[in-house]
C-alpha positions in Angstrom: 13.9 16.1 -0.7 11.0 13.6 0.0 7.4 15.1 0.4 4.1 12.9 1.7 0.7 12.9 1.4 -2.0 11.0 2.4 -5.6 10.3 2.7 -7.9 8.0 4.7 -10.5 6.4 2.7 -14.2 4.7 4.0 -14.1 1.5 2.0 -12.4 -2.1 1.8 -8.5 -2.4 1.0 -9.6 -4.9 -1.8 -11.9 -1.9 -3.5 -8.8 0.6 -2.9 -6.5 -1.3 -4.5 -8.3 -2.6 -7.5 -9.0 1.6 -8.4 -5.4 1.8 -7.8 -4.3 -0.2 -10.1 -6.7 -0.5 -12.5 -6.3 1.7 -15.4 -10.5 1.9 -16.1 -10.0 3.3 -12.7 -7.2 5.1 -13.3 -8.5 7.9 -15.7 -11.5 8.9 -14.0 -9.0 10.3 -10.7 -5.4 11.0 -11.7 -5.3 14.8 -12.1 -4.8 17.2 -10.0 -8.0 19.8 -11.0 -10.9 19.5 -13.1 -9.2 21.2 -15.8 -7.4 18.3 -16.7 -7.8 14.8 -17.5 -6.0 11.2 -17.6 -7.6 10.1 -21.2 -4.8 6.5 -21.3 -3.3 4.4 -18.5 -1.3 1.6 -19.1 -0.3 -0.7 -15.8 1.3 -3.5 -15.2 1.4 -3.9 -11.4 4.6 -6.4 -10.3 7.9 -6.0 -9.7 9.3 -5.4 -13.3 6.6 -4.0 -14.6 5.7 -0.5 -16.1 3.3 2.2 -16.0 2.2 5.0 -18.4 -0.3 7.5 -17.6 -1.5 10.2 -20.1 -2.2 13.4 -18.7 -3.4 16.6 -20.1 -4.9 19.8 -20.0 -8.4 19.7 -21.6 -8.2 22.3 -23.7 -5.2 20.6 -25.4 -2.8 23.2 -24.5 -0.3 20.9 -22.6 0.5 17.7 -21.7 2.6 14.9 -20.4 3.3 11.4 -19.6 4.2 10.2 -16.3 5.8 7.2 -16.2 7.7 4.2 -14.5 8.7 1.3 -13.1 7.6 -0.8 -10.2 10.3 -1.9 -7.9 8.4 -3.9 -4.8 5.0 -4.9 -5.3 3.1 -6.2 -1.7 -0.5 -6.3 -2.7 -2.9 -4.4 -0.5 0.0 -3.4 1.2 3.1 -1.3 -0.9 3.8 -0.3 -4.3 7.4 1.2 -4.8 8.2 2.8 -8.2 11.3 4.5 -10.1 9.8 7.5 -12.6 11.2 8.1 -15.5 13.2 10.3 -14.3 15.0 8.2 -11.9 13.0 9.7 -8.7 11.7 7.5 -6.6 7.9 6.6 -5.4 6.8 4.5 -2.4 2.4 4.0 -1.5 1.9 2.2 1.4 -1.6 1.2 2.4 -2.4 0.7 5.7 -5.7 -0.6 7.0 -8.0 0.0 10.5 -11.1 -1.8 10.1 -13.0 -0.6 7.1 -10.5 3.0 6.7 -7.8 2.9 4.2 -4.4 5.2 4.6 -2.9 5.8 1.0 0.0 7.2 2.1 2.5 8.6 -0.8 6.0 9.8 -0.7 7.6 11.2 -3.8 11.3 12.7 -4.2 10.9 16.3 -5.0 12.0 17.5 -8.9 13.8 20.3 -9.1 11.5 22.6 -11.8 8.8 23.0 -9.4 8.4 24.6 -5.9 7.8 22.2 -3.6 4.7 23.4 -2.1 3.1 23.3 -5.6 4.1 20.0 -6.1 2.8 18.9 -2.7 -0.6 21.0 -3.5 -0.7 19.0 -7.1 -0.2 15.3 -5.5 -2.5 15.7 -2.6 -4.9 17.1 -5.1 -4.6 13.7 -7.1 -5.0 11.5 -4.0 -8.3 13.7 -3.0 -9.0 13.0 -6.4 -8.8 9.3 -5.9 -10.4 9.2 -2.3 -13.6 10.6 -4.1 -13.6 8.2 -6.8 -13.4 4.8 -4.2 -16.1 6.4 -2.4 -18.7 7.4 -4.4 -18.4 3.6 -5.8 -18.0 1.6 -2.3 -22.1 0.9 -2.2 
């Protein structure tokens, strides 16, 4: 099963990308509550190339790292990725003036429900819509 979820963002493509794929960037939005973090990102955006994201609990009581690799890299446009775990990710971003639609789809793993899973990704890409825009000016 696929699930989406999106978000529309006030600043340029170039500025959405770059926090994207950046992995300064990358640790200050990818986790889903404020109870954990993402203290390491590795990235190496192209077709090919890998990612490894570090992402734990503050407290120190769990943790994991979610990784991959790209499959299609269009830049400002699509990122498609295979997790380790062989499920597949597609990002497009789609522009309208200065607005930016991230829009994520993600295969569904089978440990947990699906609404929690949605609820934990869109909390990510909230995550990531605050970070761009507070930094836009």
């Amino acid at each position: 099963m696929d699930i989406t979820v999106e978000t529309t963002i006030n600043a340029p493509i170039e500025l959405v990308w770059d926090f994207w794929t950046s992995p300064e960037h990358i640790t200050h939005w990818n986790f889903a509550s404020d109870t954990w973090c993402c203290p390491k990102a590795e990235n190496d955006v192209r077709p090919g190339g890998g990612f490894s994201w570090r992402m734990e609990a503050k407290d120190g009581s769990m943790g994991f790292d979610f990784e991959g690799m790209y499959q299609e890299v269009i830049p400002l446009k699509l990122i498609t990725s295979k997790l380790s775990d062989a499920r597949k990710v597609s990002i497009h971003f789609t522009t309208n003036d200065n607005l930016v639609t991230v829009k994520e789809t993600f295969e569904a793993e089978n440990t947990n429900p699906i609404d929690l899973q949605r609820s934990g990704w869109q909390a990510i890409l909230d995550n990531f819509k605050k970070h761009v825009e507070s930094h836009k000016d």
